[in-house]
C-alpha positions in Angstrom: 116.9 116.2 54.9 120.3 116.6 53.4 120.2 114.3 50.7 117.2 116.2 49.8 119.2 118.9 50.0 122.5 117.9 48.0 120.1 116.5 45.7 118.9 120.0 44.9 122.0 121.7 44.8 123.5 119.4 42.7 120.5 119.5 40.2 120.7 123.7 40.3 124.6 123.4 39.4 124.1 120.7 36.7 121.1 122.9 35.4 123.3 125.6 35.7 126.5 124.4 33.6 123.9 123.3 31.2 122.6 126.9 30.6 126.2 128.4 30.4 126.9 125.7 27.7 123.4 126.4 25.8 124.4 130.4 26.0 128.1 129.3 24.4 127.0 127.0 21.8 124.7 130.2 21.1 127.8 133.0 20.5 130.3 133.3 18.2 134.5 133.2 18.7 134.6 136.7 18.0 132.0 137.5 20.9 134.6 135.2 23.1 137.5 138.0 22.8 135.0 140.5 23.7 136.3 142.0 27.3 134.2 144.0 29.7 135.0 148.2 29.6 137.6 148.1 32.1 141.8 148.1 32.2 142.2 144.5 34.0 139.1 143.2 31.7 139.7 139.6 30.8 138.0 138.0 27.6 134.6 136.6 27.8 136.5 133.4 26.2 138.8 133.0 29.6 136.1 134.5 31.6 133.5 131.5 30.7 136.6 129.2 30.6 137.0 130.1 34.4 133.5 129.6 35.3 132.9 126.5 33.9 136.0 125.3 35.5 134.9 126.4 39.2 131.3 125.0 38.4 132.8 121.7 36.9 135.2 121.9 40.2 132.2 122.6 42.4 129.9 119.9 41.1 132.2 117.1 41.6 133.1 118.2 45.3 129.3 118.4 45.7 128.5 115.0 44.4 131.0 113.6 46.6 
């Protein structure tokens, strides 16, 4: 029951990073430096950058 388990998780965050890197190769630089309409607002750029990191992070911990 968990390897059924891991296995599904692990195919939702691959699936996942794939469509965050399918959205990114569809934007442009300029919409990376884009922020979000408040003070503290970081970039979309390091927002994505973030993400990806933590999902990249998160997959490898799963797998093992």
């Amino acid at each position: 029951m968990m390897k059924k388990l891991n296995k599904e998780i692990i195919a939702h965050w691959e699936q996942l990073k794939a469509m965050t890197y399918d959205f990114l190769n569809g934007i442009t630089d300029k919409d990376l430096q884009l922020k979000l309409p408040f003070s503290k607002s970081q970039s979309l750029g390091n927002q994505f950058y973030c993400m990806l990191g933590t999902a990249e992070t998160f997959l490898e911990y799963i797998k093992t």
